[in-house]
C-alpha positions in Angstrom: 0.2 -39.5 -44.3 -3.2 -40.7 -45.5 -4.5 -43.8 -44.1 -7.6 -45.3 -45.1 -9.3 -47.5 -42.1 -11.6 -50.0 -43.4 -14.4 -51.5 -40.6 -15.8 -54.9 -43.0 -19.3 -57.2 -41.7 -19.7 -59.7 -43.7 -22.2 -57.9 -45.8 -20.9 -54.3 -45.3 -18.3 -51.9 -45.3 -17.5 -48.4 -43.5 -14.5 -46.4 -44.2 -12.9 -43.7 -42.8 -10.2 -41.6 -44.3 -7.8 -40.1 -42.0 -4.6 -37.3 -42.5 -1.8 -37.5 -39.9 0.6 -34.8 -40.0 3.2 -33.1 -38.1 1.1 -34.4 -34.8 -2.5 -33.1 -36.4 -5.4 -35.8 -37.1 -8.2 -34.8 -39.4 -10.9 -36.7 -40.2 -11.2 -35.9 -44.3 -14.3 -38.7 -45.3 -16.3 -41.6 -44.2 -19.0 -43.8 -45.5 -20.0 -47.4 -46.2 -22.1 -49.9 -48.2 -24.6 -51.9 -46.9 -25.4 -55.5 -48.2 -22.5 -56.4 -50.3 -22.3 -59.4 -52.0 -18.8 -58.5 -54.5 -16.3 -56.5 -52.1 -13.9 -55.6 -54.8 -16.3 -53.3 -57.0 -17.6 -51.9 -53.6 -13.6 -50.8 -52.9 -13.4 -49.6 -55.7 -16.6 -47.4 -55.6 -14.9 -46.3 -52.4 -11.4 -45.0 -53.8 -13.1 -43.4 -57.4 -15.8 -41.3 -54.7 -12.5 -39.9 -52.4 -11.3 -39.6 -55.6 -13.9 -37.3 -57.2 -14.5 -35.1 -53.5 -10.5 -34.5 -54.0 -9.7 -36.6 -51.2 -7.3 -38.6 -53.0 -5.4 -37.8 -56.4 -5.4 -41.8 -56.9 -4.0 -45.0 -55.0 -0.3 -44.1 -54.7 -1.9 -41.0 -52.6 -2.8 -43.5 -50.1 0.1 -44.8 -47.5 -1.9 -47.7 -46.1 -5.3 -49.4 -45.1 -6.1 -50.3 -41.8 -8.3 -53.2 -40.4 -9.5 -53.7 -36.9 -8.7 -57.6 -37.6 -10.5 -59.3 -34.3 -8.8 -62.8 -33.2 -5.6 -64.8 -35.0 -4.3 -68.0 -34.0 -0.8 -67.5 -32.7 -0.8 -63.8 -33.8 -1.5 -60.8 -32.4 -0.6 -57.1 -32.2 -0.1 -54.3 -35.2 1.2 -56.0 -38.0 1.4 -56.4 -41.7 -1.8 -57.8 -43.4 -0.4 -60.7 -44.9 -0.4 -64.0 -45.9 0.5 -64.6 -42.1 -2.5 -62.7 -40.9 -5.0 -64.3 -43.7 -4.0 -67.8 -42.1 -4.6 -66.5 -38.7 -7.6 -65.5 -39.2 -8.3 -68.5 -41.0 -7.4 -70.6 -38.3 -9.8 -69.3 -35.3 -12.7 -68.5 -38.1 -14.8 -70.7 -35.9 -14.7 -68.9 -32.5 -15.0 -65.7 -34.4 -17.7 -66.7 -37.4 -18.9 -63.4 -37.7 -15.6 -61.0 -37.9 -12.5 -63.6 -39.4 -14.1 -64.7 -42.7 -15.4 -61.1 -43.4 -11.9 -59.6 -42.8 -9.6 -62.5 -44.2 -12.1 -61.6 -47.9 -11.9 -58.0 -46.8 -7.9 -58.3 -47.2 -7.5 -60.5 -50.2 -10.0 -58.1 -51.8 -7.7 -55.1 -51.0 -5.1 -56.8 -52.3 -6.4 -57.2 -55.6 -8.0 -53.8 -56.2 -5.2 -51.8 -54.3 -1.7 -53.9 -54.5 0.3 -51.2 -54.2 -1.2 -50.0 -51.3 0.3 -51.3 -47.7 -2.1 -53.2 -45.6 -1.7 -53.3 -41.6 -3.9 -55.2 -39.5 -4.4 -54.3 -35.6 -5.8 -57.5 -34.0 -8.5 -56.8 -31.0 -6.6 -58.8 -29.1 -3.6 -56.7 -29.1 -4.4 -54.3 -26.3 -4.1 -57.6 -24.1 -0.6 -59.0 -24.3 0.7 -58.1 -21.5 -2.0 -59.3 -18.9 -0.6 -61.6 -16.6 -0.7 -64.9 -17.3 -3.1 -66.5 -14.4 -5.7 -64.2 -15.8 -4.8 -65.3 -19.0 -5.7 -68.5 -18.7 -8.4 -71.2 -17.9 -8.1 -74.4 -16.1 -8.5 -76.4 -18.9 -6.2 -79.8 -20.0 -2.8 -78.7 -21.5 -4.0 -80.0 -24.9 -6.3 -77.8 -24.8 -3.8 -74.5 -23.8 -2.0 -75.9 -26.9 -5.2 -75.9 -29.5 -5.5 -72.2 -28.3 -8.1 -72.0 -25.6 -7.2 -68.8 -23.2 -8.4 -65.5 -22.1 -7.5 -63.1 -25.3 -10.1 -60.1 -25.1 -12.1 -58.1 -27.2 -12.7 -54.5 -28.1 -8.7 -53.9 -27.7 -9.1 -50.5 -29.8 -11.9 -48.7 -27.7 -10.5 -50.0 -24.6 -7.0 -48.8 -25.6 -8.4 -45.2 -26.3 -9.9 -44.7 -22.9 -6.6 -46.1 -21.4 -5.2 -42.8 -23.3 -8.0 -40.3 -22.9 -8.3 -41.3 -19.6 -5.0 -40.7 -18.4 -4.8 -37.4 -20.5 -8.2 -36.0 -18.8 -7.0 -37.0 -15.4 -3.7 -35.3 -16.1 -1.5 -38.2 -16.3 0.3 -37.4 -19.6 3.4 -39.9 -18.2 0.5 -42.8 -18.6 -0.8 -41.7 -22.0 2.3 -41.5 -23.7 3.0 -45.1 -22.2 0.0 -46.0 -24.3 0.2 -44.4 -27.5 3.7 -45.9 -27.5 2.6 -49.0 -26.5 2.3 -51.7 -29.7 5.9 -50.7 -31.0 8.1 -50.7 -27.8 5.9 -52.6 -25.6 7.3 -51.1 -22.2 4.5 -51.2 -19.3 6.4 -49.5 -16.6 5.5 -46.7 -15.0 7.2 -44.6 -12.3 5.1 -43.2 -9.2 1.9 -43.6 -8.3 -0.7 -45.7 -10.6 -3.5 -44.6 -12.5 -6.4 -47.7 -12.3 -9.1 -47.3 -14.6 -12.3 -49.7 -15.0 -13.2 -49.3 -19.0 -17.0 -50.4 -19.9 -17.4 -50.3 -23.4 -21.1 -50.6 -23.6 -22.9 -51.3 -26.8 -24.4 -54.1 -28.8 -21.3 -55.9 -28.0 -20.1 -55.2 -24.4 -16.9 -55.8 -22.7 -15.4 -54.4 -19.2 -11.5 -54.1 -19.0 -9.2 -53.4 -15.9 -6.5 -50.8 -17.3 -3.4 -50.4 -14.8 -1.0 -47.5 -15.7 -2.3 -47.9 -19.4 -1.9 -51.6 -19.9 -4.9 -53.9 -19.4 -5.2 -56.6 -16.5 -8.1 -58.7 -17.6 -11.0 -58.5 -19.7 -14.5 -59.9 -19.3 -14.7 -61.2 -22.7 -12.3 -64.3 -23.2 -11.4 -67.2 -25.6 -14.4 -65.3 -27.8 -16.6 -62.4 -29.0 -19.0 -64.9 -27.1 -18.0 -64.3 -23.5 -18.5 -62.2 -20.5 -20.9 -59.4 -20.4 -24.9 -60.3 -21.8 -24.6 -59.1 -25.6 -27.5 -57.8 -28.2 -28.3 -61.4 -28.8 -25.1 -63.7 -28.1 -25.1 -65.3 -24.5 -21.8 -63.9 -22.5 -20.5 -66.1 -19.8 -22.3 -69.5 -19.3 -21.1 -72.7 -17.6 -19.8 -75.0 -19.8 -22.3 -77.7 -18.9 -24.9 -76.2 -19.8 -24.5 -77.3 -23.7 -24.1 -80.9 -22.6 -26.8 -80.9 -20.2 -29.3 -79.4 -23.5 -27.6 -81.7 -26.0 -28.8 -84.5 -23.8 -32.2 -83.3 -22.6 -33.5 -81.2 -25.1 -31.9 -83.4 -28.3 -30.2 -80.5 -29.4 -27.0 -80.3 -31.8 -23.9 -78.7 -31.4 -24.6 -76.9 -34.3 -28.1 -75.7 -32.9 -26.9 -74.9 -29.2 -24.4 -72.6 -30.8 -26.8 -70.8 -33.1 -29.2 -70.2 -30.1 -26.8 -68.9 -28.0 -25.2 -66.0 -30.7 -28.2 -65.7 -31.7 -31.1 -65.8 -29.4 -29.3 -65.1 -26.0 -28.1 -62.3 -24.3 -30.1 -58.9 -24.0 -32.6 -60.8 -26.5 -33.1 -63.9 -24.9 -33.6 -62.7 -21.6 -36.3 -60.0 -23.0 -37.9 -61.7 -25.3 -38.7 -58.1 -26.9 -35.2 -57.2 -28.7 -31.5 -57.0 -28.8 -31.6 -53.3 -29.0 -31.6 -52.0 -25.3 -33.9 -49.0 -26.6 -36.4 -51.3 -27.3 -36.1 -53.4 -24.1 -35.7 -49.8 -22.2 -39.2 -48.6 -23.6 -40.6 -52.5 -22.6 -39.8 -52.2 -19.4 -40.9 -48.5 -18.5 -44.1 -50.0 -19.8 -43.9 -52.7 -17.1 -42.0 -55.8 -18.9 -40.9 -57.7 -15.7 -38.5 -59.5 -18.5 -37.3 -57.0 -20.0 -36.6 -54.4 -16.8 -34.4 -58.1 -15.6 -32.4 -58.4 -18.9 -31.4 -54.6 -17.7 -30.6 -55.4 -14.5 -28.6 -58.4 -15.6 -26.4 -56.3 -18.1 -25.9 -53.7 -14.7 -25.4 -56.9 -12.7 -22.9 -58.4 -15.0 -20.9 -54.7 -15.4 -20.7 -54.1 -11.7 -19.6 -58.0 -11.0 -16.7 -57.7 -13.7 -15.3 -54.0 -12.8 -15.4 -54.7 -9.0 -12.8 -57.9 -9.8 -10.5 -55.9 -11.7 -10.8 -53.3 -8.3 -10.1 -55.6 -6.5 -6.9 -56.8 -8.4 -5.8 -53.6 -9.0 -6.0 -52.6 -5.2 -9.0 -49.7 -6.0 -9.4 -47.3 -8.9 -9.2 -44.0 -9.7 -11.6 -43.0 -12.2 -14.6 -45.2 -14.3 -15.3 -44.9 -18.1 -18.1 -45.6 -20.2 -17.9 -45.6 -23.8 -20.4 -47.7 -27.0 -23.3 -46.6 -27.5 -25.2 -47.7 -24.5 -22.0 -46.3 -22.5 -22.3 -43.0 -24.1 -26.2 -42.1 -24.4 -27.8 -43.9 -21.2 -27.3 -41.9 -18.1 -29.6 -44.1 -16.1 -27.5 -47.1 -16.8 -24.4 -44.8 -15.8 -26.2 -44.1 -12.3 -27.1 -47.9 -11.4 -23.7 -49.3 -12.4 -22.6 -46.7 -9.8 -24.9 -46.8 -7.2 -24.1 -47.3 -3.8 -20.1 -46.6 -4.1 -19.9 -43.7 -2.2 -17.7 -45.0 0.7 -15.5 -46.4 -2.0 -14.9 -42.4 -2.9 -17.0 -42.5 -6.0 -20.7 -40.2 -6.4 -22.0 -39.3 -9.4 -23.2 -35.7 -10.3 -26.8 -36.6 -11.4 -27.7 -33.5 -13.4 -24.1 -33.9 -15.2 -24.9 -37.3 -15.7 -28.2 -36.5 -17.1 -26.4 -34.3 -19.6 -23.6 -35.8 -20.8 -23.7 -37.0 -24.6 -20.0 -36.3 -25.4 -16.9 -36.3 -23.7 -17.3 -35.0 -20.1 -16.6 -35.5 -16.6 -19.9 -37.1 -14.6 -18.8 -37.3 -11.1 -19.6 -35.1 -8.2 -16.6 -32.1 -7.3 -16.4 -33.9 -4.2 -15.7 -37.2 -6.0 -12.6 -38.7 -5.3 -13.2 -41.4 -8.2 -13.3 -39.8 -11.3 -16.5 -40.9 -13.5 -16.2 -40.1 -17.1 -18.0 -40.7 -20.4 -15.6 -41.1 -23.4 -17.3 -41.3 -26.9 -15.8 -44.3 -28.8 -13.1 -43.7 -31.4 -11.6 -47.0 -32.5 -11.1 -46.1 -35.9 -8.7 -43.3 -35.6 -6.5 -45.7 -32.6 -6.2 -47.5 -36.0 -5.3 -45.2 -37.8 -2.5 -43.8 -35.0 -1.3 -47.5 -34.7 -0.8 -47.7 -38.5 0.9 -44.5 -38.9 3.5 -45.4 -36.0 3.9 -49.2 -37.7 5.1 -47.6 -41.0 6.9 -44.7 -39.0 8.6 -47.9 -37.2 9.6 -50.0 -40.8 13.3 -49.9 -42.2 13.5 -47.1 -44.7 
């Protein structure tokens, strides 16, 4: 089976091309396009070069095309990319400005270039159906709970790997095939003791999930992309009073508050140097007092959302990093980890120091399991788009 997984900005597009057979995954091309203004020559640029590097003998050599869809209104999970899914999207494409439109286009362009060829969206948000429903939820007017307005979560693909990898590197196969079942048969019990796993997916965008026994408990992002952990440039939490309280003083719009804070907040606005932590890094080794607090903010805001999800989940039993800041910056590892060594948890500093790929950062004497887990969302696409056509009436 051959599934293409398409990853679409709203000026660019990465593929990856993936072969699942008989229980073997192989990687067989990637690529992308950078400022695109007409998708549909772009895709098919994409399927005549897999074509020509024997990839592909054509589009009926292709079983389906997977998108990482982020946020539908009234929809969620792994499902057909259709008309269904386009109005979804279309119907939360303000609280995800940046992701829907680019994806709804993304679609419709397949469509038309490829209509023979299946197309299976896996929303974000998926990975988060079955938290319970007071963290679901805000305490907002029931009007409100009607328009939409909850909890949903982000990064539901990365998080949902390290709820596998997690469980398979700890030894807990029971929990891992939980999880790669998980989207078709939706069953979230698990006999004997539980596996509790804090997931910090730690990049440009940033997000910090509870996973109990492979499912997730809560998420720090919420009704939003928006929310929760500082991002590159967007503001994460913020008390909702705060645009009021600026609209009024400051004479600002709506329009204006929300471009400054997605676009000149988080890691950015705190900094005033960048929304690339390498940049604010290097700022603050050079003694940037703003820049060395936009870092300890970002540890601040990690450590506040993984100990809640501790808490609910009655302690943990192993802490993942994945993302690009997750994966490559060992000194963040250590001070989101500092000082829990009567909790059971002690890092190995010269593994820590080390570690670029997968691999095991905690002290033998650790009780806590620390691990860094590079990202993989694409091929959890891929897996979940391969078990939805496996799952279809023949």
């Amino acid at each position: 089976m051959k599934i293409l997984v398409a990853n679409l900005g709203s000026t660019s597009f990465k593929y990856r091309l993936y072969q699942l057979e008989d229980g073997a995954e192989r990687l067989l091309a990637k690529g992308g396009y950078e400022r695109v203004e007409d998708f549909a020559p772009v895709i098919e640029d994409c399927l005549a070069t897999l074509e020509k590097d024997g990839h592909l003998t054509g589009e009926g050599d292709l079983d389906a095309v997977g998108f990482k869809t982020v946020l539908g209104k009234d929809l969620s999970g792994c499902v057909e990319a259709d008309d269904k899914v386009l109005a979804a999207l279309e119907g939360f494409k303000e609280v995800a400005p940046a992701h829907n439109p680019a994806y709804a286009n993304g679609i419709r362009m397949f469509a038309q270039v490829m209509p023979s060829v299946t197309r299976v969206a896996l929303f974000e948000t998926a990975f988060y159906q079955w938290v319970p429903k007071p963290s679901s939820i805000y305490s907002v007017p029931q009007s409100w709970h009607d328009a939409g307005v909850r909890r949903y979560g982000f990064h539901g693909a990365s998080h949902k790997f390290i709820a596998e990898r997690s469980a398979q590197l700890i030894g807990r196969e029971d929990v891992a095939a939980k999880v790669q079942a998980l989207y078709q048969k939706g069953d979230t019990a698990i006999d004997g003791k539980p596996l509790r796993v804090i997931s910090c997916h730690l990049g440009g965008s940033s997000s910090v999930t509870g996973i109990k026994n492979g499912v997730a408990i809560g998420a720090s992002m919420g009704f939003s992309p928006q929310s929760g952990l500082p991002q590159n440039n967007r503001v994460g939490d913020l008390d909702s009073m705060a645009v009021p309280y600026m609209m009024k003083t400051q004479g600002l719009s709506v329009e204006e508050c929300e471009r400054q804070l997605t676009k000149e907040g988080g890691l950015l606005g705190i900094s005033g140097v960048s929304n690339d932590l390498r940049d604010v890094l290097e700022a603050a080794e050079g003694g940037n007092d703003r820049a060395q607090l936009a870092i300890d903010h970002l540890v601040d805001s990690i450590r506040h959302w993984a100990g809640s999800f501790v808490f609910k989940m009655g302690g943990f039993d192993a802490i993942c990093f994945t993302g690009g800041i997750g994966e490559n910056n060992a000194a963040l590892r250590a001070a989101v980890c500092a000082g829990l060594e009567e909790f059971g948890l002690t890092l190995d500093p010269a593994a820590n120091a080390a570690t670029r790929d997968e691999g095991d950062i905690s002290a033998a004497s650790s009780r806590i399991k620390a691990y860094v887990i590079p990202a993989n969302e694409e091929l959890v696409i891929a897996r979940e788009v391969s078990r939805f056509l496996a799952a279809q009436p023949v």
